[in-house]
MDTraj code that builds the backbone (N, CA, C; nanometers):
import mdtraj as md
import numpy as np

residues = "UNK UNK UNK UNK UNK UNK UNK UNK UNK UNK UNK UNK UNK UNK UNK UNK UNK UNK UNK UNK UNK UNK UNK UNK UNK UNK UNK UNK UNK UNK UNK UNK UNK UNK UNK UNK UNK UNK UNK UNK UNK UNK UNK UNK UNK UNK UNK UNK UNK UNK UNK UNK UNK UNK UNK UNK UNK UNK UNK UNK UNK UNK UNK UNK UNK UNK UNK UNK UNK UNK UNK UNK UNK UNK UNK UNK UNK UNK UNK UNK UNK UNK UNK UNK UNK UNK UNK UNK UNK UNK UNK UNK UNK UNK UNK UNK UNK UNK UNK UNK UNK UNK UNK UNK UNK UNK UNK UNK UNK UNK UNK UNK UNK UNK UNK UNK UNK UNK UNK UNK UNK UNK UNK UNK".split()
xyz = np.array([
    [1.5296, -0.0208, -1.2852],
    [1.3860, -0.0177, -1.3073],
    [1.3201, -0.1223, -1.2178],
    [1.2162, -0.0840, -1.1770],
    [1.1731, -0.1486, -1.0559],
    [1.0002, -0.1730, -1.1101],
    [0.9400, -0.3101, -1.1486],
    [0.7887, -0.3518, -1.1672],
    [0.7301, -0.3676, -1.0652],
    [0.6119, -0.3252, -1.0232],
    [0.5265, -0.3848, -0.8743],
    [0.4059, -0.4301, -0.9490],
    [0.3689, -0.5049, -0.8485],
    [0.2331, -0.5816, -0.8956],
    [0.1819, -0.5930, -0.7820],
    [0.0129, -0.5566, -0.7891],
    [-0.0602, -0.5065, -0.6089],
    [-0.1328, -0.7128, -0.6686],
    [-0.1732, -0.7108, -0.5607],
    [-0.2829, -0.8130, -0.5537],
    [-0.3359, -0.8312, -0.4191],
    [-0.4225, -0.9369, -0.4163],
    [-0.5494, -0.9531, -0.2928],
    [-0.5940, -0.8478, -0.3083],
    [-0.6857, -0.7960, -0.3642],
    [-0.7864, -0.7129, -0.3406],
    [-0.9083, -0.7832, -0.3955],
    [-1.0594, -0.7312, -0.3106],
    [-1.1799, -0.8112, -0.3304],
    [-1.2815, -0.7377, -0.3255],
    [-1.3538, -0.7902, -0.2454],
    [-1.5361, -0.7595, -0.2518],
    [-1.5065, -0.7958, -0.0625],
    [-1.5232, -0.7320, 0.0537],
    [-1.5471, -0.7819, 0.1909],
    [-1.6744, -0.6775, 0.2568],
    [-1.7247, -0.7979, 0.3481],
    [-1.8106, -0.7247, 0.4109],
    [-1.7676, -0.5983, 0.5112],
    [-1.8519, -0.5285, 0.5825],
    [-1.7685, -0.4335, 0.6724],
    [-1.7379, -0.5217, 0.7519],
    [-1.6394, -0.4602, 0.8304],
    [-1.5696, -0.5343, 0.9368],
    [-1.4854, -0.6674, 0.9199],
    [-1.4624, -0.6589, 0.7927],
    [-1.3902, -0.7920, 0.7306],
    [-1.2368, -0.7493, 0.7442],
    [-1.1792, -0.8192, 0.6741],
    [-1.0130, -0.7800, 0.6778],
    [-0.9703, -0.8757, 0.5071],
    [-0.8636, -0.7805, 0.4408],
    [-0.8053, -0.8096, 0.3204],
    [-0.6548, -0.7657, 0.3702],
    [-0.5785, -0.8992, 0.2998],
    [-0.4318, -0.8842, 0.3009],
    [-0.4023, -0.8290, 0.1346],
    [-0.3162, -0.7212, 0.1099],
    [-0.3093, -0.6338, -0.0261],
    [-0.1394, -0.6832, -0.0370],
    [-0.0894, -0.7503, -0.0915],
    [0.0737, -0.7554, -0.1587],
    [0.1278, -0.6967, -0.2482],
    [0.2164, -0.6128, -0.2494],
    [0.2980, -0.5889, -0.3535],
    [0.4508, -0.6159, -0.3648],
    [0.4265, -0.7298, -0.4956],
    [0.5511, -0.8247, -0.5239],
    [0.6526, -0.6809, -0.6584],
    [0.8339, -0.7290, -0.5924],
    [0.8733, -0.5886, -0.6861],
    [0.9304, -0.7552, -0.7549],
    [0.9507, -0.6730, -0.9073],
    [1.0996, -0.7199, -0.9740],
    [1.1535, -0.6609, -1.0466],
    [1.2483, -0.7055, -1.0953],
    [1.3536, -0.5971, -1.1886],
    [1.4597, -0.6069, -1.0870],
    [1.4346, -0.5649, -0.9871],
    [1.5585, -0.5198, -0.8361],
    [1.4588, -0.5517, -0.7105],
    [1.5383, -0.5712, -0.6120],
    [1.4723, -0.5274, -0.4946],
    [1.4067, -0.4449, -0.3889],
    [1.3587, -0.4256, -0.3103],
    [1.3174, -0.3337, -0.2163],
    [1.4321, -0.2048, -0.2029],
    [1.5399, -0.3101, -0.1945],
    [1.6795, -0.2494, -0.1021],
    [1.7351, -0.1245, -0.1055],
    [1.7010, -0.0603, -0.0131],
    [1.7280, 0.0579, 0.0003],
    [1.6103, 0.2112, -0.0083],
    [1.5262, 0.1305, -0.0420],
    [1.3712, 0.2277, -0.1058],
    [1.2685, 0.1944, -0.0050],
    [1.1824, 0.3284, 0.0078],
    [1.0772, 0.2868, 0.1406],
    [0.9882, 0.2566, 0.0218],
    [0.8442, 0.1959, 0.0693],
    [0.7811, 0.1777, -0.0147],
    [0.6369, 0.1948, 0.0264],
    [0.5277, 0.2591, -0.0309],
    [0.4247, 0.3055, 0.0351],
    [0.2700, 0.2585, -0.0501],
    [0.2164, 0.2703, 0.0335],
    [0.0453, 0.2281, -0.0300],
    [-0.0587, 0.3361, -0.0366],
    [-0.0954, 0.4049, -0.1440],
    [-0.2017, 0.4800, -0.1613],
    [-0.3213, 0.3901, -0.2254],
    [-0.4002, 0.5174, -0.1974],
    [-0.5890, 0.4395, -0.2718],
    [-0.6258, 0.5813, -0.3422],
    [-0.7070, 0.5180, -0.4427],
    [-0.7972, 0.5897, -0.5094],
    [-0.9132, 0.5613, -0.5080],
    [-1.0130, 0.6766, -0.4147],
    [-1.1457, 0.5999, -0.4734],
    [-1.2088, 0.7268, -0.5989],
    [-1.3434, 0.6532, -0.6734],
    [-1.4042, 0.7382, -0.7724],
    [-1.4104, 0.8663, -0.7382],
    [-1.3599, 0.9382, -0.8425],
    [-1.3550, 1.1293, -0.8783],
    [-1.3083, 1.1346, -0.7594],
    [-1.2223, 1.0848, -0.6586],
    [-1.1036, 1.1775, -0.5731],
    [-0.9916, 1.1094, -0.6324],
    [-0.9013, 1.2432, -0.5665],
    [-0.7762, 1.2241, -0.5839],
    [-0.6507, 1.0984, -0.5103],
    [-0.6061, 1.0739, -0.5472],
    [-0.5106, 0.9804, -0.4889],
    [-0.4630, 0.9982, -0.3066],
    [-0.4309, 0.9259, -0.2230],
    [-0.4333, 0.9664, -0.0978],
    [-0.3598, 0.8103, -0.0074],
    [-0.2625, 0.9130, 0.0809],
    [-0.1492, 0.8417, 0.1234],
    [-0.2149, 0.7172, 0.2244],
    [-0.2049, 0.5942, 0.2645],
    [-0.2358, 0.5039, 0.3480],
    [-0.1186, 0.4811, 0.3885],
    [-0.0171, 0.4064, 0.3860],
    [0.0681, 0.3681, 0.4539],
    [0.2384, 0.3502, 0.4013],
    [0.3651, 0.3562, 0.5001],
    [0.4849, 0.3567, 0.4654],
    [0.5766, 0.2570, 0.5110],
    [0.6331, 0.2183, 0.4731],
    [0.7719, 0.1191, 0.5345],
    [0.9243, 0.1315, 0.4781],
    [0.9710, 0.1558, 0.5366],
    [1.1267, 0.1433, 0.4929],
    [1.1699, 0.0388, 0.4766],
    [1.2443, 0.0342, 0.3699],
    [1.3238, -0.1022, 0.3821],
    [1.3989, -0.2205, 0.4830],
    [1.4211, -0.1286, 0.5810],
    [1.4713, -0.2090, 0.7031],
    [1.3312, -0.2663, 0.7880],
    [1.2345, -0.2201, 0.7801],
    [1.1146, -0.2010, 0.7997],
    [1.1425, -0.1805, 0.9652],
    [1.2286, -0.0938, 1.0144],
    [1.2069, -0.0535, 1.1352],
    [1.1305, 0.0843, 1.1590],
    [1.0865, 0.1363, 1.0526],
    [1.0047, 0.2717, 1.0308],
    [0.8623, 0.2595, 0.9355],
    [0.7849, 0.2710, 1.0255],
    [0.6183, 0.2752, 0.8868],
    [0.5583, 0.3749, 0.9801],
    [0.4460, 0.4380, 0.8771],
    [0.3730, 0.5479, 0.8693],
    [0.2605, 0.4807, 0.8467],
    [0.1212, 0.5795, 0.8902],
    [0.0026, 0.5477, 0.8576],
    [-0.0530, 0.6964, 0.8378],
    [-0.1695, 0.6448, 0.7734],
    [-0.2945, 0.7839, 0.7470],
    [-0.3444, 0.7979, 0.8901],
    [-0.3910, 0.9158, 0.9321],
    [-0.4554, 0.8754, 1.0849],
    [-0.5644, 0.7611, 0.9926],
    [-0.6135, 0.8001, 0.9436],
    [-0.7478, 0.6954, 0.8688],
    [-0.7652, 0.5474, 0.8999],
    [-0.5949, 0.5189, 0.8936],
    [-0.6243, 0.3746, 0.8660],
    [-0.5353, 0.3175, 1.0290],
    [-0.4964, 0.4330, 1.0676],
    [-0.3954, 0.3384, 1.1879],
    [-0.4845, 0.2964, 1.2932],
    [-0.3983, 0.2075, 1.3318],
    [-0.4832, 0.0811, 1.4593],
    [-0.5789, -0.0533, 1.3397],
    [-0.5964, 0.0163, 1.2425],
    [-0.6825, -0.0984, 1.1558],
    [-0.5783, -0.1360, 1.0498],
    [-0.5138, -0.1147, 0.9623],
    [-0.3693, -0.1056, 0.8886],
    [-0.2278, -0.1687, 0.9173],
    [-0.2253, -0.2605, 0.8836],
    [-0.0304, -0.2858, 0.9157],
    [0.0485, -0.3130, 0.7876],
    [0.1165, -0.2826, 0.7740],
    [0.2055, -0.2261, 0.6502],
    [0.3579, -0.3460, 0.7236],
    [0.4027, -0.4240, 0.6513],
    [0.5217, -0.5158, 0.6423],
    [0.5476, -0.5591, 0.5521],
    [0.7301, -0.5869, 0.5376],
    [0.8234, -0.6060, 0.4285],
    [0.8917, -0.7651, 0.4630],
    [0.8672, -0.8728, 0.3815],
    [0.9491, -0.9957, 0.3444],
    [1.0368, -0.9611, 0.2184],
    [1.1795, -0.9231, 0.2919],
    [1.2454, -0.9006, 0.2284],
    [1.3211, -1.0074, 0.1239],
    [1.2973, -1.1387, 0.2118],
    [1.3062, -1.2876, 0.1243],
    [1.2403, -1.3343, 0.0061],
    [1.1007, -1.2370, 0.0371],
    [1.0105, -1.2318, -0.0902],
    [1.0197, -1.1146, -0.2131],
    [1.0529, -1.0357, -0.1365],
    [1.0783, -0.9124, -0.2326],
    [0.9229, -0.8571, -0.2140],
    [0.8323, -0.8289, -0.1190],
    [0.7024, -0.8404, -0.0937],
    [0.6785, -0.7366, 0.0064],
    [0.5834, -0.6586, -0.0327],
    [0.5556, -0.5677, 0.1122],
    [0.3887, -0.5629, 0.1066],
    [0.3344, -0.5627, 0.1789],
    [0.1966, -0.6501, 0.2092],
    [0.1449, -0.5105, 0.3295],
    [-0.0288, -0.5137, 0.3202],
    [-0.0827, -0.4724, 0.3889],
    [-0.2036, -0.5139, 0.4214],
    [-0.1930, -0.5592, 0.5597],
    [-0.2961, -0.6153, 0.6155],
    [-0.4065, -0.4971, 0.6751],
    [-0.5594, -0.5406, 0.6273],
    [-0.6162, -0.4361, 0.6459],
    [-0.7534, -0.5070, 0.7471],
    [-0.7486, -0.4768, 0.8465],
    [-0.8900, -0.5287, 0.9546],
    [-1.0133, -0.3822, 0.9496],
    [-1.0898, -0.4780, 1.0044],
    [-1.1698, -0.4083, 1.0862],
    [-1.2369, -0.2612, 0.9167],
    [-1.2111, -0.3505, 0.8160],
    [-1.2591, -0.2649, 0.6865],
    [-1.3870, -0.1928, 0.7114],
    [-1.4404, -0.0728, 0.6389],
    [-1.5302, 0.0139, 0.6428],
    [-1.5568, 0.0280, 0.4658],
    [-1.6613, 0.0539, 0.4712],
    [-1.7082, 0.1080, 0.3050],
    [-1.6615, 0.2102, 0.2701],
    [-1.6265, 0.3306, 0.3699],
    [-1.5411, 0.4235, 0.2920],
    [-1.3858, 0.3711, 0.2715],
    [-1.3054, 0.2371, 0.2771],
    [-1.2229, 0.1820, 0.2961],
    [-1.1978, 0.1504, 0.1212],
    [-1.3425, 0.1622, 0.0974],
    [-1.3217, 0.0939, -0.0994],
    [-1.2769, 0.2140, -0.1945],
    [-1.1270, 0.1769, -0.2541],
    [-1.0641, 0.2432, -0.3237],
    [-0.9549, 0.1090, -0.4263],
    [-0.9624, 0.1431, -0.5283],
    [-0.8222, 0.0802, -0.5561],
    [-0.7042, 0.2006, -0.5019],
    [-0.6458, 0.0243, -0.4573],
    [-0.4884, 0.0767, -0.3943],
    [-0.3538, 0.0257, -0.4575],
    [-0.2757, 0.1092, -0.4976],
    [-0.1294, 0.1175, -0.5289],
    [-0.0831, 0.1094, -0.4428],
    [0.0529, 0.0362, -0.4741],
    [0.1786, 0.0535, -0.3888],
    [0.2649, 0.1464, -0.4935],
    [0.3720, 0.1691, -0.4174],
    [0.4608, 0.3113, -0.4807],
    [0.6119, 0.2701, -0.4073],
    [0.6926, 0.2850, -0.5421],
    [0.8466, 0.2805, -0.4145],
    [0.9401, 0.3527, -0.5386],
    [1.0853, 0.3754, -0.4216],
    [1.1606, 0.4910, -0.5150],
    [1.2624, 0.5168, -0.3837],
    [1.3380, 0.5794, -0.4807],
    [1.4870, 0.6251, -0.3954],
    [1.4663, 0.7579, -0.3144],
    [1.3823, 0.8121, -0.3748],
    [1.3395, 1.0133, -0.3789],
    [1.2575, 1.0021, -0.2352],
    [1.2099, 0.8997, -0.1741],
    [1.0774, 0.8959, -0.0583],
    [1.1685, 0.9222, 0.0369],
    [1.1284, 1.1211, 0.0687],
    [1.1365, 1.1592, 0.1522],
    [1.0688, 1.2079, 0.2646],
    [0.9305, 1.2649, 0.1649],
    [0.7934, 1.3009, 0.2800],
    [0.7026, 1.1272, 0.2128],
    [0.7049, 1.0672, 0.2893],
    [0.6086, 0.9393, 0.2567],
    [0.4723, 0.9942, 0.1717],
    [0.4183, 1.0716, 0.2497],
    [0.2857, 1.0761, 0.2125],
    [0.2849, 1.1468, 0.0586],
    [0.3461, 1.1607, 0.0161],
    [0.3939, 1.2377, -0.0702],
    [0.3677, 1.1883, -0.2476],
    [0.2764, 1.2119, -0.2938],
    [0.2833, 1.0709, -0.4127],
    [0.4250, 1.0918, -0.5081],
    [0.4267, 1.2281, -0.5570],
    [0.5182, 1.2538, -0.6293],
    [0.6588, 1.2112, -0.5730],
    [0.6730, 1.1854, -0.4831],
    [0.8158, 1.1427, -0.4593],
    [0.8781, 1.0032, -0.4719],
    [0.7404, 0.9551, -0.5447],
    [0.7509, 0.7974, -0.5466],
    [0.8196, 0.7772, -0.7213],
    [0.9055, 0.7120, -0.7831],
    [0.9110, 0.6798, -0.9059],
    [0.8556, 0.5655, -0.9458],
    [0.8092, 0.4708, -0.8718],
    [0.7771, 0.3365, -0.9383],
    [0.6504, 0.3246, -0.8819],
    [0.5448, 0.2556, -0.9459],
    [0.3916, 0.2740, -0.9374],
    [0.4053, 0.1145, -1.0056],
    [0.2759, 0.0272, -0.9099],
    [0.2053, -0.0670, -0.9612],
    [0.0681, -0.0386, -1.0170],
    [0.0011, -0.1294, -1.0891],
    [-0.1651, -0.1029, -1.1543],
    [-0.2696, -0.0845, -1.0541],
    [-0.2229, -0.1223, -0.9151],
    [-0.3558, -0.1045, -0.8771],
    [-0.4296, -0.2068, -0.8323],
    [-0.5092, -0.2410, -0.7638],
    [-0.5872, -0.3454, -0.7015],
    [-0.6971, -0.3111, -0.6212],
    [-0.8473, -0.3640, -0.7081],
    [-0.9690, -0.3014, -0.6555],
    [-1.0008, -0.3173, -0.4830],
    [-1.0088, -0.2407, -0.4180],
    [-1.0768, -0.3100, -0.3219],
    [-1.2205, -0.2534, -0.2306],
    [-1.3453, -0.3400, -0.2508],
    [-1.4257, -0.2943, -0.2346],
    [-1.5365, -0.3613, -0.0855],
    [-1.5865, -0.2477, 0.0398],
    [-1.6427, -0.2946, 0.1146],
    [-1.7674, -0.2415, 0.1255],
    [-1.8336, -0.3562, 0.1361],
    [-1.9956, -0.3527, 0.1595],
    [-2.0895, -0.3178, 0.2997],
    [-2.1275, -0.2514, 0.3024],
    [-2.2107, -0.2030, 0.4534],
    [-2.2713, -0.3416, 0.4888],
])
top = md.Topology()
chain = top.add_chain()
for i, resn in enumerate(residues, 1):
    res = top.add_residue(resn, chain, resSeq=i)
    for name in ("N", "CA", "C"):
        top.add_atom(name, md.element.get_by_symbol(name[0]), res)
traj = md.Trajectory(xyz[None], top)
């Protein structure tokens, strides 16, 4: 069984930048890719970004790539996403997601382990 917990999420202006962490415990990363979706109000959930455990493989939404970097401290047990160059359609709370089953990343259902969530909201 694997707990995540999102944090850094805020209030930024546009064009600001928020670093988003998600710390695991129970077990480690090891061996599980681990990915970041957002939700914003009355839509549905929607893929942002992927990393493998070795973190020699990550994925992005076209949405967020070039502004998005997705990395794993595996010393920390921590996989973090640094987000620049934010936009107001950028405000969603975002999950991280990880699991043995992540085969299509973008994929929510293939994820078994889900954190709460972490608001993050940008202002024009």
């Amino acid at each position: 069984q694997v707990q995540l917990v999102e944090s850094g999420g805020g209030l930024v202006q546009a064009g600001g930048s928020l670093r988003l962490s998600c710390a695991a415990s129970g077990r480690t990363f090891g061996g599980y890719t681990t990915g970041w979706f957002r939700q914003a109000p009355w839509k549905e959930r929607v893929f942002v970004a992927a990393i493998t455990w070795t973190g020699s493989s990550t994925y992005y939404a076209d949405s967020v790539r070039g502004r998005f970097t997705i990395s794993i401290d595996k010393a920390k047990n921590t996989v973090y996403l640094q987000m620049n160059s934010l936009k107001p359609e950028d405000t969603a709370v975002y999950y991280c997601a990880t699991g043995p089953r992540v085969t299509m990343v973008a994929m929510a259902t293939r994820y078994d382990y889900w954190g709460q969530g972490t608001q993050v909201t940008v202002s024009s």
